[in-house]
N, C-alpha and C positions, 0 to 999 in steps of 0.2 A: 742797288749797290752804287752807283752814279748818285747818289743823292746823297745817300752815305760819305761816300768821299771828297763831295763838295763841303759838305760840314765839316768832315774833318779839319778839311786842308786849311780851311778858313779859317776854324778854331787855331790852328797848331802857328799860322800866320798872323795873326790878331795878338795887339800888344796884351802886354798882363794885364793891364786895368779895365780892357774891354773886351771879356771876355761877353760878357751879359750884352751890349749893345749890340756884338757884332750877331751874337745869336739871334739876339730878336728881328734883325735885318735878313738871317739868315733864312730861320724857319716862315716867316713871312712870305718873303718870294719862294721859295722851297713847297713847303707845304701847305701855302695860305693860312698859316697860321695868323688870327685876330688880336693875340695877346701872348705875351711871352714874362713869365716872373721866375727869378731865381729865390729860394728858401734857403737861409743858411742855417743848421743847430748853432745855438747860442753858446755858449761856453759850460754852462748848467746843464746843457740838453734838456731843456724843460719850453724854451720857445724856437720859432720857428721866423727869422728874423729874415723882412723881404732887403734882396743885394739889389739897384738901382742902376739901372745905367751911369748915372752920375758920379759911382761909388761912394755912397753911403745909407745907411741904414735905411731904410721903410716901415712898415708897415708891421705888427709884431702878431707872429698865432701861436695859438697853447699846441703844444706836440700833444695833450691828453683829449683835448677835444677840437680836433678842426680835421677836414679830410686829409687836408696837408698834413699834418701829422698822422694820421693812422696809414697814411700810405707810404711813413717812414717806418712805423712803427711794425707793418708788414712784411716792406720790402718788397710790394707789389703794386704797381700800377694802382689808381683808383679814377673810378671816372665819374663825376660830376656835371651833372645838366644847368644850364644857364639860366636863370628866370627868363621869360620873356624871350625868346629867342631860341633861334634854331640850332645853336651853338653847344658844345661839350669841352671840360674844362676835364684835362688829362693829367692826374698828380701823378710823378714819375721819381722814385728815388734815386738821388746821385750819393753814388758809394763805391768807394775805391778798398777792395781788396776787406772788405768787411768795415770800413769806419764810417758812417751813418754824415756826411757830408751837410745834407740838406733833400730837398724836393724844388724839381721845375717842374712847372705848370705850365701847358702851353694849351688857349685853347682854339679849338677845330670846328668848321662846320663839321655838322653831322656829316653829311655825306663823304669828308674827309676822315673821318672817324673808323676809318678801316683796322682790321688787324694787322695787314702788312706795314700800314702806315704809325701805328702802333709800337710794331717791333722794331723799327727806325727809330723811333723816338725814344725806345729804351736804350739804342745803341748809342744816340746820340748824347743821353743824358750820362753815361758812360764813360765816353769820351769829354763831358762838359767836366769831370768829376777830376778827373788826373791830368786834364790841364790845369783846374785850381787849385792843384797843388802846386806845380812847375812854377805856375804863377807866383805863388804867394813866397818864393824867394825872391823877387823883383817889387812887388807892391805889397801896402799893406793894403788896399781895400776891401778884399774878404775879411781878414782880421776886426778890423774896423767897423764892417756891415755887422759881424757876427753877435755885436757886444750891446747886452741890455744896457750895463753900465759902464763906467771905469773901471778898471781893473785898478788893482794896487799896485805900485811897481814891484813887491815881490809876488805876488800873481802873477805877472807881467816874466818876470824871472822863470817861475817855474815852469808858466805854460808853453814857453821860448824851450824849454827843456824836455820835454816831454815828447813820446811819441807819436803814433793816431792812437784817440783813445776805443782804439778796437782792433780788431785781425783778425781775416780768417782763410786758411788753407786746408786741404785736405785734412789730416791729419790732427787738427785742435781747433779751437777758438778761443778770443783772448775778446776780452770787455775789461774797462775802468774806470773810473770816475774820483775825482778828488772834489769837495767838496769843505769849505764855501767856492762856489769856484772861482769868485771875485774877489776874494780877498787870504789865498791860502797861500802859503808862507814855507812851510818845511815836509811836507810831505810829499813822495814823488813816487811815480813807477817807471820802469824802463824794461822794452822787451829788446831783442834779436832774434832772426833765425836764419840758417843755412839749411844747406841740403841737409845735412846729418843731425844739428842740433837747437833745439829753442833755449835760450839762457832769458831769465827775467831776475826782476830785482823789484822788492817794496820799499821804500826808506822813509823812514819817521824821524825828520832832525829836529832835534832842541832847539828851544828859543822861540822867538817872533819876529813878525816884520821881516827885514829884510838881510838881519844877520842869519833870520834861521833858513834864508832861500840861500845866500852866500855857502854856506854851509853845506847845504844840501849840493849846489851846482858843484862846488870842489868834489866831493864825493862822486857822485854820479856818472863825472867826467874822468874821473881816477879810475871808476870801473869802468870805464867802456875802454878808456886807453890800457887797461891790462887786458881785456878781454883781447880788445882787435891785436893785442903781440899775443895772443897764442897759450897764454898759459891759463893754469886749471886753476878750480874754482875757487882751491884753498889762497893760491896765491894772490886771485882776484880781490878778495877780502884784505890780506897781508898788503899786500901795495895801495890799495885805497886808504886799509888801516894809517899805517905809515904817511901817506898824504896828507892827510888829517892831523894826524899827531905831529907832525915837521908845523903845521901851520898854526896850530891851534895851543899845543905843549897841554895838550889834558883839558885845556878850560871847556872844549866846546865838542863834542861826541854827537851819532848819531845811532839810532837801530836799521840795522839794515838783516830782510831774508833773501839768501839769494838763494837761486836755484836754476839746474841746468838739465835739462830732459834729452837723453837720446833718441831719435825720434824713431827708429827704427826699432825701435824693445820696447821704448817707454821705462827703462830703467832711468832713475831721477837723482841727482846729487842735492842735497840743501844742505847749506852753511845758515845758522842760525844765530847773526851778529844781533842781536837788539828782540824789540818788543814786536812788532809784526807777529800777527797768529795766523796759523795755517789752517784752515779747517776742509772735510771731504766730505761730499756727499758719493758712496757706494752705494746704488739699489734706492731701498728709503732707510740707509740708514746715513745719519750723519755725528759724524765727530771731529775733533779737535785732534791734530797730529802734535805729537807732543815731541817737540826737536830739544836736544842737547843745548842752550842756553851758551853764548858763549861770547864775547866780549864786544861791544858797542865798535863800530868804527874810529877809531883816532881816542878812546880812550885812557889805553896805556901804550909806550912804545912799545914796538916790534910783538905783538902778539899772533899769538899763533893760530891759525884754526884749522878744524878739520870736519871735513862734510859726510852727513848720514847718507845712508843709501835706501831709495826707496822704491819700489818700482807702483807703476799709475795704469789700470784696468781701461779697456775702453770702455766708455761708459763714465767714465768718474767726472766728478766735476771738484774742483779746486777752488775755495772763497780762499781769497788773504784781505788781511782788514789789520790796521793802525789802530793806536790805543783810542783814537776818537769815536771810532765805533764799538770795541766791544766793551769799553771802562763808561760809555756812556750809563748812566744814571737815570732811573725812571723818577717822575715824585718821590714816589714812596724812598727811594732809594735802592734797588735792585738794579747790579748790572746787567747792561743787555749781553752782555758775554752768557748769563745763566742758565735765561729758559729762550728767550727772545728771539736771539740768534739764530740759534739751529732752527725753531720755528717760520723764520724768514727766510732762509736755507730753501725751507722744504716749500713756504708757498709759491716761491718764484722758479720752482723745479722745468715749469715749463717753458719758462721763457728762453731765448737764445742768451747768450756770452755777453752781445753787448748790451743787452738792457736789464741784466741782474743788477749793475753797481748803482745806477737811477733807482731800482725798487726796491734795492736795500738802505741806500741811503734816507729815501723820503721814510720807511718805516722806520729809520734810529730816529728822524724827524720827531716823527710824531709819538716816537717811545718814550724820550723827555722831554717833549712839550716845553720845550721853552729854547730860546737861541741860545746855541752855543761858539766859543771863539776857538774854540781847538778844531785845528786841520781835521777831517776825517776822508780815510780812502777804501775803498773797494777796489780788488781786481778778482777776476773771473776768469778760471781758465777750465773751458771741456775740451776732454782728452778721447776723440774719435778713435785714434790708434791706426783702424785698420783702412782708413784712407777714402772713407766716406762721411761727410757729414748728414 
C-alpha cells in the first residue's frame, strides 16, 4: 500500500507532459522494473502507438495481432517471456471508466513477477489512465503520440467534440466508433449520464470538410446547452432545431436520433430528427426499430417534435448507425442495411459494447470493397438493467 501511494503521489505531482518519464523512474526504483512503455489506441483503434518520454510518437503495433493488443482487447493482464533473459514483459490495460485508453508494459525479473506485485501494477496503470486524461487539458502530447497520421482540421473539430468513445457503469455500456477516423467531417455521438438518467445523441450532418464539422459542432453544443438547463427531450431538439435554423435559414440541416433512458425502469424516449437507424438485438432476434420520422435539425423554423416511448429489456443491445453504414453498397449493389447488417448484429453478439463499432465497421469495409468518402458511425449500447454487468 506504501508503494501504491508513492506512485500515486508522484503521478498526481508530475507535470502533464511527463507523465511517462516520471513513471519509468518511478516503477524502476519501485519495483525494479528494466523497462517501462506506454501504448496509446490510435484514433481508428486499430494500432497501438508507443507514447515516449520525449512526447512523441514511437513505435506502432497492430491491436489484432500483437500481445499488446489482446491484452487490450481482453482487458486483462498478459504476461510475456523475454528471449534470452530471465525477465517477463507484463501487458497491462489502462482504461478509465470503460474507454480502452491504451496498454503499459513494464517488464519484471521474474522473481519480481509476483501476483501481489502484479495487482500493484494494475492499480498503478489505473491510476496512469485518469491522470491522461487530467492531463490532456494542459498538453497535447497524448493526442499527438496517439496519431498514425494527420488528422484533417474537421477531424480535428469533431474529435475535439466528442466524448470517450466507450462507457461503462453498472447498469449499461456504451461503445462508438466514427469512421474514417482521420479524416471525418459531419458525423458525431454524444452521451451523458446522472444518477437517474442516460441521454445520448447520433448526428449525421450535411456537407463536407469542414463546413459539415461547423455544422455538426453548432448542433451538438445547442443540445447539450438545452439539456444541462433542464428541459425535456422534445424541447432539446426544438432549441437545437432553432439554433440551426437562426444560423443557417434552411440552407444547411442536419439528422439527428436522440434518445434518453430512465435508468431506473429502462423506459426510453426517442425523438427521431433525421436518418440515423436504430436497430435491437432481443435474445437472437434482431430488428430495426421503426421511429416516427420527423424533421432534420435547423430545417424549417420552429418545428415541433414529439418523442416515442419505449421501454429496453435487460439483455438488449442497441446498434445506431448513420447512412454511411447501412446505404452502404455491396458490388453487386445491395445495401448493407438488407441482409448484412443484422448478420453483423448477430456475429459480434459476443463481444463487449466497446469493440462492436470496430467489428462492424471493418465488415461495412469489406462489404463494399472499395473506399469510401462518406462519414460512417456506429454506437453500441447494452442495457444490463438490473445492475450487473
Amino acid at each position: 500500500m506504501t508503494q501504491r501511494l508513492e506512485v500515486e503521489t508522484a503521478l498526481r505531482a508530475a507535470a502533464p507532459h511527463a507523465l511517462v518519464g516520471t513513471l519509468q523512474n518511478l516503477l524502476t526504483t519501485v519495483y525494479r522494473a528494466t523497462a517501462v512503455r506506454l501504448f496509446l489506441t490510435d484514433y481508428g483503434g486499430t494500432v497501438l502507438r508507443a507514447c515516449e518520454p520525449s512526447g512523441h510518437g514511437g513505435e506502432s503495433l497492430p491491436v489484432s495481432d500483437s500481445p499488446e493488443g489482446r491484452a487490450l482487447g481482453s482487458q486483462e493482464p498478459r504476461e510475456q517471456q523475454v528471449p534470452r533473459g530471465d525477465a517477463v514483459d507484463h501487458h497491462l490495460p489502462v482504461t478509465v471508466r470503460g474507454d480502452r485508453i491504451g496498454v503499459l508494459t513494464v517488464r519484471l525479473p521474474r522473481d519480481r513477477s509476483t501476483p501481489e506485485v502484479l495487482d500493484e501494477l494494475r492499480y498503478v496503470a489505473d491510476v496512469l489512465g485518469r491522470e491522461i486524461l487530467v492531463a490532456e487539458r494542459d498538453t497535447d502530447v497524448y493526442q499527438r503520440a496517439r496519431r498514425t497520421s494527420r488528422l484533417t482540421l474537421a477531424a480535428e473539430m469533431q474529435w475535439q467534440l466528442l466524448p470517450a468513445r466507450a462507457y461503462t457503469e453498472n447498469r449499461f455500456a456504451l461503445g462508438a466508433q466514427l469512421e474514417p477516423a482521420y479524416a471525418v467531417h459531419g458525423d458525431n455521438f454524444d452521451w451523458t449520464s446522472d444518477a437517474d438518467e442516460l441521454t445520448l445523441s447520433v448526428t449525421n450532418g450535411m456537407g463536407e470538410g469542414i463546413e459539415a464539422s461547423l455544422l455538426t459542432n453548432l448542433a451538438v453544443n445547442a443540445l447539450r446547452n438545452a439539456r444541462r438547463a433542464g428541459v425535456g427531450l422534445a424541447d432539446q431538439a426544438a432549441l437545437a432545431d432553432q439554433a440551426v435554423y437562426d444560423h443557417y435559414r434552411g440552407a444547411a440541416y442536419l439528422s439527428t436520433l436522440l434518445l434518453r433512458i430512465h435508468l431506473a425502469t429502462g423506459r426510453m424516449e426517442a425523438v427521431d430528427a433525421g436518418s440515423p437507424q436504430m436497430w435491437r438485438m432481443r435474445g437472437k432476434a434482431i430488428e430495426r426499430l421503426d421511429l416516427d420520422a420527423q424533421m432534420p435539425l435547423g430545417m424549417f423554423e420552429e418545428s415541433h417534435y414529439a418523442p416515442q416511448q419505449f421501454t429496453v429489456a435487460p439483455g438488449d443491445r442497441l446498434i445506431f448507425v448513420s447512412d454511411g453504414v447501412y446505404e452502404t453498397l455491396s458490388p453487386p449493389g445491395e445495401r448493407y442495411a438488407e441482409r448484412a447488417l443484422a448478420r453483423a448484429i448477430h456475429a459480434t453478439s459476443l463481444l463487449p459494447a466497446a469493440m462492436v463499432p470496430h467489428a462492424l465497421l471493418r465488415d461495412v469495409a469489406e462489404y463494399r470493397d472499395a473506399e469510401s468518402l462518406d462519414d460512417a458511425l456506429v454506437l453500441c449500447l447494452d442495457w444490463f438493467g438490473d445492475g450487473h454487468c
